[in-house]
SEFI-425023 format. One record per residue (C-alpha): x, y, z; residue in three letters. Coordinates in Angstrom, 3 decimals. Layout:
<rs>
east; north; up; residuo
X; Y; Z; ALA
...
</rs>
This chain:
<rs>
east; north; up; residuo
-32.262; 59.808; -31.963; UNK
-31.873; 56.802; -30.026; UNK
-32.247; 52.889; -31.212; UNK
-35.342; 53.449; -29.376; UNK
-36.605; 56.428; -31.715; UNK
-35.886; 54.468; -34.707; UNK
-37.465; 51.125; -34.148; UNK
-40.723; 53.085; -32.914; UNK
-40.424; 54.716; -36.567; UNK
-40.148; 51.891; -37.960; UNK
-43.094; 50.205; -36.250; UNK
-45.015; 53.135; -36.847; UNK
-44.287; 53.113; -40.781; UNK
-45.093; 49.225; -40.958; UNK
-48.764; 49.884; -39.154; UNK
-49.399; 52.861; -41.290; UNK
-48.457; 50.628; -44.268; UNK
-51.068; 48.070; -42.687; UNK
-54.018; 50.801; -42.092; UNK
-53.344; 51.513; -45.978; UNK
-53.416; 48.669; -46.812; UNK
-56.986; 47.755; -44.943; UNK
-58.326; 50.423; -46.363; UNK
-57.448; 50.061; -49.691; UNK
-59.477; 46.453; -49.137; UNK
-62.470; 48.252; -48.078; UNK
-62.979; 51.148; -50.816; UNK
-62.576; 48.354; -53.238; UNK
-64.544; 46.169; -52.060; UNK
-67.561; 48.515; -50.817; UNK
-66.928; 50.668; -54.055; UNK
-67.343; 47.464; -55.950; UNK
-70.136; 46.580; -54.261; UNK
-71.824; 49.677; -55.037; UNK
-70.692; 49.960; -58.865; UNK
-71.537; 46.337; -59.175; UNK
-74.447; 46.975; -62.301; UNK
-72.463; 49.503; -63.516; UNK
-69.473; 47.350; -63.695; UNK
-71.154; 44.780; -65.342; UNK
-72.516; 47.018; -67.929; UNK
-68.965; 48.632; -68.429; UNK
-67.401; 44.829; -69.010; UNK
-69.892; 43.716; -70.849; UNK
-68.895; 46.457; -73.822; UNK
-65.240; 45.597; -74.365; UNK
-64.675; 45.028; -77.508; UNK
-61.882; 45.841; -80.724; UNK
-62.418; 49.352; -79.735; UNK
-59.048; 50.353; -78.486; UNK
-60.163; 53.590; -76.960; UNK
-62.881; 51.730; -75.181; UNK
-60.608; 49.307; -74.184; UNK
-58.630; 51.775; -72.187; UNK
-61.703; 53.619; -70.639; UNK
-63.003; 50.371; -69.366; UNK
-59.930; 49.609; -67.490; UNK
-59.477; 53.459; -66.402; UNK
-62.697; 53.752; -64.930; UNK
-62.686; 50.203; -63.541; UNK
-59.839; 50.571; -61.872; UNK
-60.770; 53.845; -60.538; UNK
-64.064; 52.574; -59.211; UNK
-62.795; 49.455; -57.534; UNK
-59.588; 51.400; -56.580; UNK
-57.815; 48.319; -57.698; UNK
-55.448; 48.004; -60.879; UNK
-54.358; 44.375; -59.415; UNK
-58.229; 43.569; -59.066; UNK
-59.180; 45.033; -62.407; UNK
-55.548; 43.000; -64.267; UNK
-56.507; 39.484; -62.296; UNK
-59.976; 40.142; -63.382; UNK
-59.035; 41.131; -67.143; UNK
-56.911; 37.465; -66.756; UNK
-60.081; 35.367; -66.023; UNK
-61.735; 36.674; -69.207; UNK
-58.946; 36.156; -71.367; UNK
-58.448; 32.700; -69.965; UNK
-62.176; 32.284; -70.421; UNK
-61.854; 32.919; -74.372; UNK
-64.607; 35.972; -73.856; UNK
-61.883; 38.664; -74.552; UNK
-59.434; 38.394; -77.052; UNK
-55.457; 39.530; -76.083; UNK
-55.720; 42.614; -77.444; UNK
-58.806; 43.558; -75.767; UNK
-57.135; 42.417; -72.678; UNK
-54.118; 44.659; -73.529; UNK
-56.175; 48.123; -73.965; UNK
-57.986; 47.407; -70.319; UNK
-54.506; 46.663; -68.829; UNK
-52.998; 49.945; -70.227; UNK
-56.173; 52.205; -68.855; UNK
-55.978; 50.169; -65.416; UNK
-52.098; 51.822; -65.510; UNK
-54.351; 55.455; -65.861; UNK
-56.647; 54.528; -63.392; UNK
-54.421; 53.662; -60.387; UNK
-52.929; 56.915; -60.351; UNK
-56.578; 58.568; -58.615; UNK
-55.126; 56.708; -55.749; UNK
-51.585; 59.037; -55.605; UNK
-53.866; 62.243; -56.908; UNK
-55.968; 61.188; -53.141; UNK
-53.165; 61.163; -50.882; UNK
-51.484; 64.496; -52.667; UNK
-54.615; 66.098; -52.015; UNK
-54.942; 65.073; -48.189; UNK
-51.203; 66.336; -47.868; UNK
-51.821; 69.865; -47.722; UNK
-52.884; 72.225; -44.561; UNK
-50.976; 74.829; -43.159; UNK
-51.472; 76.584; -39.657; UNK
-55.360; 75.407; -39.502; UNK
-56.741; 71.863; -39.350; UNK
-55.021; 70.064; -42.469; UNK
-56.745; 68.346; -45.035; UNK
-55.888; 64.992; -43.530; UNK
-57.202; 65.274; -40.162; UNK
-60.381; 66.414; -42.058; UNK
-60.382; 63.075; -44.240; UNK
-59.740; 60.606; -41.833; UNK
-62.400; 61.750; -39.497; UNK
-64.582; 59.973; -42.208; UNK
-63.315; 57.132; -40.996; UNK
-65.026; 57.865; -37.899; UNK
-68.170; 58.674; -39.981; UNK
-68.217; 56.043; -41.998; UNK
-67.822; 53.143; -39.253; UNK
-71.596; 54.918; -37.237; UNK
-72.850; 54.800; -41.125; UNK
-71.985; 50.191; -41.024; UNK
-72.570; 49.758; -38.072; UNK
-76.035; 51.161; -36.598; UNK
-77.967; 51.567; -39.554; UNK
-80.374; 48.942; -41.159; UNK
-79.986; 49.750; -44.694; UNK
-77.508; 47.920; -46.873; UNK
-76.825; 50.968; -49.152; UNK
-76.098; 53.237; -46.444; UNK
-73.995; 50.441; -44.627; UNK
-71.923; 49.933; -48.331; UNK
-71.770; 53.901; -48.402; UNK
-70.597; 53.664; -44.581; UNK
-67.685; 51.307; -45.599; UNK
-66.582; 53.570; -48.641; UNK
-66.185; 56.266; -46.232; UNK
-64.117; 54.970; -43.609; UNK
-61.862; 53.229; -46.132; UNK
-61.363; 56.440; -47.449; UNK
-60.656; 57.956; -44.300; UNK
-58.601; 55.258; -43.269; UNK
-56.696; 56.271; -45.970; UNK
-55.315; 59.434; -44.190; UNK
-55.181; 57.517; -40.952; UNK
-52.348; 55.253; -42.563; UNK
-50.890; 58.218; -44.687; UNK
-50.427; 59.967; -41.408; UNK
-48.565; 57.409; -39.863; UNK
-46.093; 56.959; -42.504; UNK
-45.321; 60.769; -42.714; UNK
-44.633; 60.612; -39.139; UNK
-42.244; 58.000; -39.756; UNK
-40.488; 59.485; -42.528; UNK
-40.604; 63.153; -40.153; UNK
-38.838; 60.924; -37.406; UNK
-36.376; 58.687; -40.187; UNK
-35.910; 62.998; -41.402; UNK
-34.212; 64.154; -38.471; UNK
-31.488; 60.953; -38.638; UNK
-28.266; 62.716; -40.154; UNK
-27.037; 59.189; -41.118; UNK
-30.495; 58.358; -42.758; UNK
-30.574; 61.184; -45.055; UNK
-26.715; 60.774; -46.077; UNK
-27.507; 57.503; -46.752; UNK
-30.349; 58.179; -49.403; UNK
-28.357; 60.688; -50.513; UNK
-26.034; 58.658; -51.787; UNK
-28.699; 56.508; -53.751; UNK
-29.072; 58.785; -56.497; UNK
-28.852; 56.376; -59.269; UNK
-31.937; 56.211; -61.265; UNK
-31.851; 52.162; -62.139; UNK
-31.184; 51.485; -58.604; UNK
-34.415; 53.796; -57.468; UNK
-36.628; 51.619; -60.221; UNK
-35.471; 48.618; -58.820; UNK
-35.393; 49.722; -55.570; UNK
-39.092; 50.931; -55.812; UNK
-39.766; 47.456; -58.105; UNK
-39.122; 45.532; -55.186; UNK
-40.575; 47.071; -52.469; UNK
-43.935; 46.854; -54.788; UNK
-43.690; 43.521; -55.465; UNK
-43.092; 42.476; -51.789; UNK
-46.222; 44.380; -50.163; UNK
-48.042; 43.647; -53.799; UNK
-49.616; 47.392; -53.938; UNK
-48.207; 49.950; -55.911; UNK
-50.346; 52.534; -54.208; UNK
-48.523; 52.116; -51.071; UNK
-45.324; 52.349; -53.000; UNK
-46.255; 55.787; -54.230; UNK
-48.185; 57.023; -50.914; UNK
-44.863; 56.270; -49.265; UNK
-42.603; 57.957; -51.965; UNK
-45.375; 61.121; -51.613; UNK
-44.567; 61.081; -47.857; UNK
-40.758; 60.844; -48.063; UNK
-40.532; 63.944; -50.713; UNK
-43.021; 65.955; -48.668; UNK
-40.914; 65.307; -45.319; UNK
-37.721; 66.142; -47.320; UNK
-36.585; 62.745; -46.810; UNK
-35.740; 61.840; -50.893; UNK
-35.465; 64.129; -53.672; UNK
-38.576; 64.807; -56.200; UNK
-36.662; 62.849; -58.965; UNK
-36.065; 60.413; -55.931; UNK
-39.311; 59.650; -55.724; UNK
-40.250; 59.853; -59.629; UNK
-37.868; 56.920; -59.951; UNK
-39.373; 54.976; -57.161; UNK
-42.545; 55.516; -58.416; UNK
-41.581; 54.358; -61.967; UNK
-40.355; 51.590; -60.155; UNK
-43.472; 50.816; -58.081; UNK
-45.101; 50.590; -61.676; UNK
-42.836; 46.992; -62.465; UNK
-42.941; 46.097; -59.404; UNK
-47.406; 46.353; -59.639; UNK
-46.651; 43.257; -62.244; UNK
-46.216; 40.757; -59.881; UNK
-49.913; 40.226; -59.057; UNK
-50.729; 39.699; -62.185; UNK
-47.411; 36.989; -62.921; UNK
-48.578; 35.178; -60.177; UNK
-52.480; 35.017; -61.446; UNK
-51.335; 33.905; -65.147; UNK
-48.408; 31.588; -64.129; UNK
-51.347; 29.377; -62.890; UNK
-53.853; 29.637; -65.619; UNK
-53.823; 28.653; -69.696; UNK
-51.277; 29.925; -72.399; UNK
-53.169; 33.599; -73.405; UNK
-53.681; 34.205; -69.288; UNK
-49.667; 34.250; -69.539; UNK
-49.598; 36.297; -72.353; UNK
-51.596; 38.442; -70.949; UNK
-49.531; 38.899; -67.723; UNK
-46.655; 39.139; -69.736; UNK
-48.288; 41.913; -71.913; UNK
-48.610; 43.700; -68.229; UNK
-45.008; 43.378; -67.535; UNK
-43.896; 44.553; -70.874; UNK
-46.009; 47.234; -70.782; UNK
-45.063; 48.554; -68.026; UNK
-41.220; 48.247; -68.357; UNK
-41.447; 49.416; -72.072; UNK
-42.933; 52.454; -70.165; UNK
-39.714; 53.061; -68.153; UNK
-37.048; 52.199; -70.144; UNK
-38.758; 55.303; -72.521; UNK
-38.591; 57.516; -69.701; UNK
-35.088; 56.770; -68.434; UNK
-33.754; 57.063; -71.372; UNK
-35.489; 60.361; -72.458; UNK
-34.540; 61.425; -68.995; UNK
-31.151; 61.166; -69.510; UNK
-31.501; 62.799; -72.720; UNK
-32.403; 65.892; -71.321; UNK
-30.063; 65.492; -68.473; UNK
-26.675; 65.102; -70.669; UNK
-28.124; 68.028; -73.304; UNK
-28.809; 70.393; -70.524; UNK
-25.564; 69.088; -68.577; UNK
-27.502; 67.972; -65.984; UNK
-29.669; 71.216; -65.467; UNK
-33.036; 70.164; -65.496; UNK
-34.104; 66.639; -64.908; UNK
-38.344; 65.746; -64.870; UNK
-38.028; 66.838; -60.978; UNK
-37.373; 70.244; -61.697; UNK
-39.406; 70.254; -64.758; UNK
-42.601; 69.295; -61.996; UNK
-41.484; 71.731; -59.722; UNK
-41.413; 74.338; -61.819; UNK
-44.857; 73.261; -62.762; UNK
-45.840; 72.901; -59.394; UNK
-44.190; 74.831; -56.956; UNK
-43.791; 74.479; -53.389; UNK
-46.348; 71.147; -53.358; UNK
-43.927; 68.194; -53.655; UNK
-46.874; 66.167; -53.349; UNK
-48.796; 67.157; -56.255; UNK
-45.589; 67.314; -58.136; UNK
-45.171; 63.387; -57.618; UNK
-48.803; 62.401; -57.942; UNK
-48.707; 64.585; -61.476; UNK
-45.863; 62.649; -62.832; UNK
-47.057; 59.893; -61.737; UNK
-50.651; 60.324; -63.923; UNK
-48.438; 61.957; -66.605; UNK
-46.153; 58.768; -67.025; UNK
-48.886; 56.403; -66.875; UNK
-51.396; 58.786; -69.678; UNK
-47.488; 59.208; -71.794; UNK
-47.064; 55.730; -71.925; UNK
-50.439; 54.595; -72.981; UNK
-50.329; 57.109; -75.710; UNK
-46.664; 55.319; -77.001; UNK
-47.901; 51.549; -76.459; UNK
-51.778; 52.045; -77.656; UNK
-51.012; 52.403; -81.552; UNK
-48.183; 49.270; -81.005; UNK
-50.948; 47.023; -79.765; UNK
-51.049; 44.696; -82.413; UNK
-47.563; 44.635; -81.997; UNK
-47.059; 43.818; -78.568; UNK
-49.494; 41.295; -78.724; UNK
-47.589; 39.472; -81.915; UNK
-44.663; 39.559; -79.341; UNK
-46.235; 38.082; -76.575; UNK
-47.517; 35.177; -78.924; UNK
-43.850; 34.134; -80.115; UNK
-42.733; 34.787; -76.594; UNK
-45.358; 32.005; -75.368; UNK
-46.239; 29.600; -77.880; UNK
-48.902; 27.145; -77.845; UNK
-47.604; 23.812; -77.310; UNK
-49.187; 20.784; -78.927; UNK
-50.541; 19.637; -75.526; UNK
-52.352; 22.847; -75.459; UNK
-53.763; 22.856; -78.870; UNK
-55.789; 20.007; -77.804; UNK
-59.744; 21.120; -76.874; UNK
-60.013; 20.439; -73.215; UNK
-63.185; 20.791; -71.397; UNK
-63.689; 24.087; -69.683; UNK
-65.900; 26.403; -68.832; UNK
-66.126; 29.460; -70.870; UNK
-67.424; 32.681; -68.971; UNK
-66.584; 32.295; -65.418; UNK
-62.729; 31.362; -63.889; UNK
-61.690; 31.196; -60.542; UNK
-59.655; 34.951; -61.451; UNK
-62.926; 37.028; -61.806; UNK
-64.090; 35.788; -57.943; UNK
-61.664; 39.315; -57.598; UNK
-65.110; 41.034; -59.028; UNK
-68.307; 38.838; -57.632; UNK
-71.115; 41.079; -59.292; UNK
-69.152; 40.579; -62.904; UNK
-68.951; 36.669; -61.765; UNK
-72.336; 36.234; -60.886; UNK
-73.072; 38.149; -64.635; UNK
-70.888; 35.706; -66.188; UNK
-72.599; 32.941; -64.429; UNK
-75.316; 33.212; -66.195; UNK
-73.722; 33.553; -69.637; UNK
-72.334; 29.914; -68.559; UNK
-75.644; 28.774; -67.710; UNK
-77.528; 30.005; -70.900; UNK
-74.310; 28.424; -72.555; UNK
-75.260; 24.824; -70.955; UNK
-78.519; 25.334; -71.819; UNK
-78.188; 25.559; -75.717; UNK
-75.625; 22.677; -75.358; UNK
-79.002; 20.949; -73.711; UNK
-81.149; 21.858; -76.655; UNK
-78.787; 20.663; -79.056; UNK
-78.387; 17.387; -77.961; UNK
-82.000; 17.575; -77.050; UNK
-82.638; 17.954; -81.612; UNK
-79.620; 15.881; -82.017; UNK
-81.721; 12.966; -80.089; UNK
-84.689; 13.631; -82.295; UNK
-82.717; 13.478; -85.442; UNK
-81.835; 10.147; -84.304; UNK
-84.752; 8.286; -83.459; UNK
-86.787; 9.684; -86.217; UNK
-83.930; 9.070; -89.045; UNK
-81.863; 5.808; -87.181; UNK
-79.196; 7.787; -88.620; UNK
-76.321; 7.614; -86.097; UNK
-73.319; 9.607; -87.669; UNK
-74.101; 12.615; -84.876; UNK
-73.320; 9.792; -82.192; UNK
-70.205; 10.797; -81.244; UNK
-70.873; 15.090; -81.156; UNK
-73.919; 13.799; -79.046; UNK
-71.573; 12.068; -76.672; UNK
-68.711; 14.645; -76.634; UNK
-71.581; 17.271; -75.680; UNK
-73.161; 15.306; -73.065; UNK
-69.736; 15.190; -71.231; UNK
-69.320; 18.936; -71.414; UNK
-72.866; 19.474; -69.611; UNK
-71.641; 17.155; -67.118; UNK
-68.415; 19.051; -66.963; UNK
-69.949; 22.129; -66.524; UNK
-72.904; 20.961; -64.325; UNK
-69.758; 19.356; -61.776; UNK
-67.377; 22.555; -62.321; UNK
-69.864; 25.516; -62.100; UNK
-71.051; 24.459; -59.127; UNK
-67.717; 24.566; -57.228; UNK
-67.240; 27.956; -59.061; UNK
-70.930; 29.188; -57.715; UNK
-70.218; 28.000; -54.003; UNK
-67.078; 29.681; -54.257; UNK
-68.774; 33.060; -55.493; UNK
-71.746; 32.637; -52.845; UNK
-69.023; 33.096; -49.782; UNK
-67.887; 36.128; -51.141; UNK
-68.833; 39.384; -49.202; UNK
-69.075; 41.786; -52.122; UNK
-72.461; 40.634; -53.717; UNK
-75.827; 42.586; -53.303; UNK
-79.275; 40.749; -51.792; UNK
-80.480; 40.467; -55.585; UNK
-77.198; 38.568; -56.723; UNK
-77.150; 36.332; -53.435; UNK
-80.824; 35.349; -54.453; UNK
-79.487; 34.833; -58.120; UNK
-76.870; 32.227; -57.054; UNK
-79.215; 30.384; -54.638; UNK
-81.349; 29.499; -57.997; UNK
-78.726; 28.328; -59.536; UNK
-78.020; 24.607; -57.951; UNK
-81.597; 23.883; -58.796; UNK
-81.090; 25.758; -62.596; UNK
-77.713; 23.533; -63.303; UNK
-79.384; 20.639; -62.195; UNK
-82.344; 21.235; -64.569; UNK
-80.965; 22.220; -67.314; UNK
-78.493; 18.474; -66.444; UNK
-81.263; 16.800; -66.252; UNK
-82.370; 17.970; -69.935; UNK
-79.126; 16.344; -71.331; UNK
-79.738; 13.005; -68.991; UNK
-83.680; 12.961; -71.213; UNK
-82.003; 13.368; -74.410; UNK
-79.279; 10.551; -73.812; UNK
-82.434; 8.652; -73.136; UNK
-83.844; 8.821; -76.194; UNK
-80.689; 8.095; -77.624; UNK
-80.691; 4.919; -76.174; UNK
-84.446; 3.925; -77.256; UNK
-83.147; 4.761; -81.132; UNK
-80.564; 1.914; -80.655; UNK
-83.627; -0.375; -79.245; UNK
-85.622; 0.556; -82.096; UNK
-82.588; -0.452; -84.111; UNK
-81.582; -3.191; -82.923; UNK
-85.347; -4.215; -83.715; UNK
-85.367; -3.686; -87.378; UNK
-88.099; -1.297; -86.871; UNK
-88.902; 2.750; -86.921; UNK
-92.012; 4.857; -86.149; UNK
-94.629; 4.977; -88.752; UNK
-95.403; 8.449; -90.496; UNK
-97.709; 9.507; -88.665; UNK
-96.182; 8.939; -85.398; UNK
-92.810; 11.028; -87.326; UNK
-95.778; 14.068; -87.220; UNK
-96.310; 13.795; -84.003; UNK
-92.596; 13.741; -82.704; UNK
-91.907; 16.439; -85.229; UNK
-94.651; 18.117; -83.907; UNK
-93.408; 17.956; -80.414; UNK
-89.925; 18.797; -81.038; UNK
-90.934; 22.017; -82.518; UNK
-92.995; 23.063; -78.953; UNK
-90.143; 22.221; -76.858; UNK
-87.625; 24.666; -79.158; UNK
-90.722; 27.062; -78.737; UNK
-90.907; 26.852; -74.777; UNK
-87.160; 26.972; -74.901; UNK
-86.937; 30.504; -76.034; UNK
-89.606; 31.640; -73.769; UNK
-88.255; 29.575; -70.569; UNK
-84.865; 31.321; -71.455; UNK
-86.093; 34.641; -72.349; UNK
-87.893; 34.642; -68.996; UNK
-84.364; 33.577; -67.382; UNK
-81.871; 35.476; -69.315; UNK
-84.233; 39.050; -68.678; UNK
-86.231; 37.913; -66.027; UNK
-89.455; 38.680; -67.744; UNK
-92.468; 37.859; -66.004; UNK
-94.415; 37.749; -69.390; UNK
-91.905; 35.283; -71.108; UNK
-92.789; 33.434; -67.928; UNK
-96.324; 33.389; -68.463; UNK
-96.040; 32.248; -72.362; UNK
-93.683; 29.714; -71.319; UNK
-96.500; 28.431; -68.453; UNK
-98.869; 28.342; -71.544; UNK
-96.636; 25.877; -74.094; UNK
-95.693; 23.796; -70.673; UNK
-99.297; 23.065; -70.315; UNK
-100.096; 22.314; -74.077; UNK
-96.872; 20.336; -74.334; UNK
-98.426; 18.176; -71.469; UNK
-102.188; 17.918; -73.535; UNK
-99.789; 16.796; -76.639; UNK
-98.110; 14.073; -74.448; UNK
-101.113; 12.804; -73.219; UNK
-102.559; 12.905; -76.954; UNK
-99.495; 11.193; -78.343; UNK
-100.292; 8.110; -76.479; UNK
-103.791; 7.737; -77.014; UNK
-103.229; 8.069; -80.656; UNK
-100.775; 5.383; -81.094; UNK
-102.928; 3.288; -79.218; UNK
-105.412; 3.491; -81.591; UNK
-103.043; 3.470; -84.497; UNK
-101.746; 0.519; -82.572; UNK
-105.642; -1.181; -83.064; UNK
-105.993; 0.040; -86.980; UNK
-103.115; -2.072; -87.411; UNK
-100.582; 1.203; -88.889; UNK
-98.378; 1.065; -85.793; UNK
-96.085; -1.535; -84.807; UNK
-96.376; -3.028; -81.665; UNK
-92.619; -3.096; -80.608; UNK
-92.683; 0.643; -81.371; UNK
-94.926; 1.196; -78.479; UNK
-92.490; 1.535; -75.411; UNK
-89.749; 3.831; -77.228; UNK
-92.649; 5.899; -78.111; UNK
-94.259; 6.426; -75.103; UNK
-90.765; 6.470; -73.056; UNK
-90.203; 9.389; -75.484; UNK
-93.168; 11.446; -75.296; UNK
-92.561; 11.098; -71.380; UNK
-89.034; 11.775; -71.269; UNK
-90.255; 14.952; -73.659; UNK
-92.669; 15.882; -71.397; UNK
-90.196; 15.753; -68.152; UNK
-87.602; 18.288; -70.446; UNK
-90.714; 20.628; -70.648; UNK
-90.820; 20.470; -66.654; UNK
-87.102; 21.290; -66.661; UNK
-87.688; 24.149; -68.574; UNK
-90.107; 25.497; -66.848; UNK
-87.971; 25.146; -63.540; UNK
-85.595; 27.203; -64.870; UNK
-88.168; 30.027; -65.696; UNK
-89.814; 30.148; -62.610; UNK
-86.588; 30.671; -60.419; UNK
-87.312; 34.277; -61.353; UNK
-90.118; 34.238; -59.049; UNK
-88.139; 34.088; -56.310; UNK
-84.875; 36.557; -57.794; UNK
-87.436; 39.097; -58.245; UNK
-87.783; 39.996; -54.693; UNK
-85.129; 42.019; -54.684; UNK
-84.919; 43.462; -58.109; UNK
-86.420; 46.719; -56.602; UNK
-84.320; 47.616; -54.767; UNK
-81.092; 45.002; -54.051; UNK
-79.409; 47.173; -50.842; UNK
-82.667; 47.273; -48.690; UNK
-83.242; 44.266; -45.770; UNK
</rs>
């Protein structure tokens, strides 16, 4: 074979690596898509459960086809403060279980004899799935369309690189040459590297599966790349946490050590075996014996056996990893301090739009008891002139603004993204109009901070009965607030209408409010400097019941596609 022959081979492996690659993107995406409630519901569940930890990630990853997406996305919530580390840790080590469907895939498209092979067969979905996007109408069938030709895609690249490693196969000086590299630390780094350049362990492994099958490596050749591929898979998840807050690293770090505690176990009980049975049997003939004559089901098993082996060492020594990890990456006094931040969503979980768009949400209900209590802390404080909650008051007010400024960015970010159903698109459109409500809320209450100070600075105070009224009032807002949010949170249509119903009588009370200190006003039991911070309060009141109400009725509009989110 000529210097021809072998750059074509090498061009060929480098665009099957690329097809693979592509279509990777697309199952995840379009599976995501898809998945996106059940994802949501799945996420929403973690908790100390260790077990359920490592099903979340398992499945996850397996439905998204993604252990980097699932890791970055595990990252965000850790860096949000909504999972704790070792939560984190227990969906890291079942994203390790789920990334090996990927390698169980490609063994299974491998096989065919004389007749039409199992690949051919699955990447004529490919062809299938591209009629299924492009000429029909419905969403679903269009996301269904996209699954499928990522998945034949699959085969499309996996083809390629077998005929690569069939043409690298019949090079005498390419087989002597991997031959040679029989070391097993050398095959983990080897395979460590190559991972952490094209950032996908899956190729790593698909690659490995096509080299054994071609007779280009060894089995235990390709075991060690693949354990190598597994490091090498940590990179993505370095990068994400190098970038973000202290337990974000520890996280990462957590991933790495996971990974290469994983390895080092198997190496060394490897060569256990090896210098007991003077290097008899090794975990490739242990596989093929298991196995025989399918070199690609023999890799793709170890591979799922290392990753399940490993889980099943590190799962009890959680606790303990996690202690690690802690001493490994202190907190340093600059990040003990509270800084402002928002605490559901990060910039890591845009990897999974339908969980960000859930955890939008959480952040918005989050503002809007932040709202309400500065909207009671306001209250307190005209009706007592007691200002020792001054300061609280003012530190809250600057994280609504925070968040009003910083979840907006996040939300136009999210609203770009491709992966996110007609219902969730309709979602996000609401909520510019919901922040800015729910800001304006905070804006009122500030208000009536201010008209305390006046009163203050007067030497007077509202008289008893006016207290009543206020009282009165405050306790109809905190009632519309539950319904307003009830409707919002569940998008309940007969919260809504209760909410409609306290928005109205919270406008007859207003109205009330000022006619009666008017005449209070003439019987002589109201002061007359009172007057303006009263009536600027039962207005600014009566504009946070409008607010409210804004945020309830964005449902009206969400709710067209609630039905059924896929269809035009």
């Amino acid at each position: 074979m000529g210097a021809t022959a072998v750059l074509s081979a090498i061009l060929t492996l480098l665009a099957g690596i690329g097809i693979f690659l592509i279509a990777c993107q697309m199952m995840s995406s379009n599976l995501e898509s898809a998945s996106s409630e059940k994802l949501k519901s799945m996420f929403a569940k973690a908790s100390n459960n260790k077990l359920l930890g490592v099903g979340i990630g398992t499945v996850g990853t397996a439905a998204i086809q993604s252990s980097g997406a699932t890791t970055v996305m595990t990252i965000g919530f850790v860096n949000a403060g909504i999972i704790t580390l070792a939560q984190a840790a227990t969906i890291i080590f079942g994203a390790n279980i789920g990334t090996t469907v990927t390698a169980q895939i490609v063994a299974l498209g491998m096989f065919g004899g004389g007749g039409i092979s199992t690949t051919v067969i699955f990447s004529a979905c490919a062809g299938l799935g591209a009629f299924m996007a492009l000429f029909s109408k419905s969403n679903s069938v269009k996301t269904t369309g996209g699954i499928l030709a990522g998945f034949g895609m699959l085969f499309v690249g996996l083809k390629l690189m077998s005929g690569s490693m069939e043409d690298f196969a019949a090079l005498e000086g390419v087989k002597l040459f991997l031959a040679k590299v029989s070391n097993p630390l050398l095959l983990v780094i080897i395979g460590a590297v190559f991972t952490a350049i094209i950032q996908s362990s899956s190729v790593m492994t698909s690659i490995a599966l096509a080299m054994c099958v071609t007779g280009l490596i060894t089995l235990d050749q390709g075991i060690f790349l693949t354990m190598g591929s597994n490091i090498g898979s940590c990179v993505v998840a370095i990068i994400a946490g190098v970038t973000s807050g202290v337990n974000a690293k520890r996280t990462a770090l957590i991933h790495l050590l996971f990974n290469c505690s994983g390895v080092v176990v198997f190496l060394f009980v490897g060569l256990i075996i090896w210098l007991v049975t003077a290097g008899s049997v090794s975990y490739g003939t242990m596989f093929n014996a298991m196995f025989p004559d399918a070199p690609q089901v023999q890799l793709a098993m170890f591979h799922t056996f290392f990753n399940v082996i490993t889980v099943m060492i590190m799962l009890p020594l959680t606790e303990v990893l996690v202690s690690i990890v802690t001493k490994m990456i202190p907190e340093r006094a600059s990040e003990q301090e509270e800084t402002l931040r928002l605490k559901y969503v990060d910039d890591k979980m845009l990897q999974a739009p339908p969980l960000a768009v859930e955890q939008t949400k959480k952040e918005i209900l989050c503002m809007a008891d932040l709202a309400l209590a500065n909207f009671d802390r306001s209250f307190r404080i005209i009706t007592s002139l007691d200002f020792a909650e001054k300061e609280v008051f003012a530190k809250t007010e600057k994280e609504i603004d925070f968040i009003n400024k910083s979840l907006i960015q996040f939300v136009v970010k999210l609203t770009d993204m491709q992966r996110i159903n007609k219902h969730d698109h309709l979602y996000l459109a609401t909520t510019f109009r919901t922040v800015r409500d729910i800001e304006r809320i905070g804006d009122y209450a500030e208000n009536i901070v201010e008209y305390a100070e006046e009163l203050q600075k007067m030497g007077n105070r509202f008289s008893d009965e006016a207290l009543k009224e206020v009282s009165k009032l405050q306790e109809m807002v905190h009632s519309l607030f539950g319904k307003a949010l009830a409707a919002y949170e569940n998008e309940d249509f007969s919260s809504l209408d209760a909410a409609n119903v306290i928005e109205e009588e919270i406008d007859d009370f207003t109205k009330n409010m000022e006619e009666n200190h008017i005449a209070r006003m003439e019987q002589g039991l109201c002061n007359s400097n009172t007057g303006s911070q009263y009536m600027k309060l039962a207005s600014d009141t009566e504009r946070i019941a409008d607010h409210l109400i804004n945020v309830a009725k964005t449902i009206r509009n969400i709710n067209r596609a609630k039905a059924n989110p896929y269809e035009n």
